[in-house]
N, C-alpha and C positions, 0 to 999 in steps of 0.2 A: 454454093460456097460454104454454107453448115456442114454439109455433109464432108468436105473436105479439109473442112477445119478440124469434124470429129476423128476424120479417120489417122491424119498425121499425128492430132494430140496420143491416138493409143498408140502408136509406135514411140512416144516420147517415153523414157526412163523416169520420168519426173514424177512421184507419187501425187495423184491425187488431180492430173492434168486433164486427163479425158470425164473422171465424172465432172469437174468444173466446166470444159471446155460443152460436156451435154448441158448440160446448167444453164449457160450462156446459152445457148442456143434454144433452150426450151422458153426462154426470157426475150428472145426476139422474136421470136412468135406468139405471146402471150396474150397478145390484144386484137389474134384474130381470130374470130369466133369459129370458122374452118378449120384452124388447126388444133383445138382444145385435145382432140386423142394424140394427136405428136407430139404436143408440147408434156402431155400426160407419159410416153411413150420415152420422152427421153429424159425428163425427172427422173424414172422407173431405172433407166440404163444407168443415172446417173448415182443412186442410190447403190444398184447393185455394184458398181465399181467401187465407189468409195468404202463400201462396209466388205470389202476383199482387199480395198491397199492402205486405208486409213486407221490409225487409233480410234476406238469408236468412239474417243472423246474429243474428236478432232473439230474444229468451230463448222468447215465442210456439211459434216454428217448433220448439225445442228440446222444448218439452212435450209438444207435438203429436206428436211421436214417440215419443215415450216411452208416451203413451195410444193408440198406433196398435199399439204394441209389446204390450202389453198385450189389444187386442183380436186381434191375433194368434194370443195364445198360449191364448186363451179359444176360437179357432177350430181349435186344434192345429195351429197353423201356425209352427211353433218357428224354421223356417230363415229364414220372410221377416223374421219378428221379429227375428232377428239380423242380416239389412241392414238391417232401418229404424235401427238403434242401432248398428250400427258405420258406417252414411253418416253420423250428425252426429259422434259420437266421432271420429270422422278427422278431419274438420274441426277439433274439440276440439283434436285433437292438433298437427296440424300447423300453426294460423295466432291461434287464440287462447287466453286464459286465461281460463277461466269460472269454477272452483272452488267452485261451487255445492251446495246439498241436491239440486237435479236433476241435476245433472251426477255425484253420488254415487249416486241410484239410480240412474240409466241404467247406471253401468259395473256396480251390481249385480245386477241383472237379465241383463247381459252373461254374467255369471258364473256365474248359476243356469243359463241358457240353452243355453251351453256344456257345463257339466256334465253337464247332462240329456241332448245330443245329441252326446259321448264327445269332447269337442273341449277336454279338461283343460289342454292346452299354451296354446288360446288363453285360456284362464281366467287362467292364470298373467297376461299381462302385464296384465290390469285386477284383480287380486289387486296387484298390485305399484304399477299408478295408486293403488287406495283407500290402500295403509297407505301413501303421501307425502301425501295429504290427510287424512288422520284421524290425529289425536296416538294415540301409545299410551300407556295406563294401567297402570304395573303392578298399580296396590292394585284394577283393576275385572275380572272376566270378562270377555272377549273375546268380541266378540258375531259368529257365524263368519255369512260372505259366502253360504255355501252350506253344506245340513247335512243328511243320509237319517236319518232313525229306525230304531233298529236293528229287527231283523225277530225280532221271539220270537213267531210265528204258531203256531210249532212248539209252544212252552212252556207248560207247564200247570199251574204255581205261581201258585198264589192271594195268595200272601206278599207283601203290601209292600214292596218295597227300595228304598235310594239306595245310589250309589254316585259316589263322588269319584274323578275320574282326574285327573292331572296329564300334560305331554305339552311338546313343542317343537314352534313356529311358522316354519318354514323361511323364508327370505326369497324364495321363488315361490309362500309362503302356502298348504305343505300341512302337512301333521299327520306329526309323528314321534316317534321314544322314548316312546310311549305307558306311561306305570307305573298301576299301579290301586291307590290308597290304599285309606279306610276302605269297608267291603262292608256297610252295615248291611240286614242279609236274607239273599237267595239267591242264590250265587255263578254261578247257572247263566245269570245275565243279564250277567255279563262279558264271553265271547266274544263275544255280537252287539255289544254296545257297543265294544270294541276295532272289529271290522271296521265299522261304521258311522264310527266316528269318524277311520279312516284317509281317508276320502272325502269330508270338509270340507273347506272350502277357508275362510282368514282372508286379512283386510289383513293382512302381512307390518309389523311394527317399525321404525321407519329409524331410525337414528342417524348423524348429519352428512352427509345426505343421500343414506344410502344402506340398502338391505333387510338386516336383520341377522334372525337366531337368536332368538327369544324365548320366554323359559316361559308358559304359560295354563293353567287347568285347565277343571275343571265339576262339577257334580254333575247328576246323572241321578236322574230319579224313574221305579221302575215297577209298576205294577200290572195287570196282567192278570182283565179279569174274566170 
């Protein structure tokens, strides 16, 4: 049925119908781990279509990378993924204004990506893009850009804990003055939670158009079984 969907859509006149219509279909197979080269295969079709019938500023061409980015990083291929998504980002940056939900994951994905492959500097300045597109709330949790679980591989308490930390949001959206409120359980899950939680990264605060200082907290659940 894919296949017949792709093959009517390239007969259709309609610009931009068959790389969609490969799109769609690289997305119904995305969550099976047998099809990763198909799904890989018809992104690829679907890119090469669109950048032969599309404006290269078209919102299309924008997704398409973003799911090219994504099949990358399911290939472990973390560096190319980071050109596919800082070639549109540039663009983003230098000629238009798109301010989108996609244009939101893309720079977050930037920033996990980075993270992952020790390049925290460049993280920073799409930490600092998301918090001028995204209001901040003080009365909500800060929901962080990038975030490691802390490591109690070590730890052998069966005890339930939470634990509440409070903390500053720097405005290049790292983690600082970490304090550890209420500990209800075992204290012994503090230290990894401080060192895990120095290595998130947030959209940064602005206030009159510019990155400021902000407080956040969290509460952490853990259990070990």
């Amino acid at each position: 049925m894919l296949r017949q969907a792709i093959d009517i859509s390239k007969k259709s006149t309609r610009l931009g119908l068959a790389a969609q219509t490969y799109l769609d279909a690289s997305e119904v197979l995305v969550g099976i781990p047998s099809e990763l080269r198909t799904v890989s295969m018809y992104v690829d079709n679907a890119e090469e279509i669109a950048n032969k019938t599309l404006d290269k500023n078209a919102w299309l061409n924008f997704y398409i990378a973003y799911r090219k980015a994504d099949i990358l990083i399911a290939f472990n291929q973390r560096e190319e993924a980071i050109t596919v998504l800082e070639s549109k980002l540039e663009r983003l940056d230098s000629s238009m204004s798109f301010d989108s939900p996609l244009e939101m994951q893309m720079r977050i994905r930037l920033v996990q990506l980075y993270e992952e492959t020790d390049q925290s500097d460049k993280a920073t300045k799409q930490c600092i893009a998301l918090g001028s597109l995204t209001p901040w709330k003080d009365d909500l949790e800060q929901v962080p850009l990038y975030r490691v679980l802390p490591d109690i591989k070590d730890i052998k308490s069966t005890r339930k804990t939470s634990i509440v930390a409070s903390f500053d949001v720097t405005p290049e959206g790292n983690v600082e003055n970490i304090e550890i409120g209420d500990v209800n359980g075992n204290k012994v899950f503090v230290k990894p939670l401080i060192a895990a939680l120095k290595k998130w990264r947030y959209a940064p605060k602005f206030e009159d158009g510019k990155p400021v200082t902000a407080s956040s907290k969290i509460r952490m659940d853990f259990q070990v079984q």
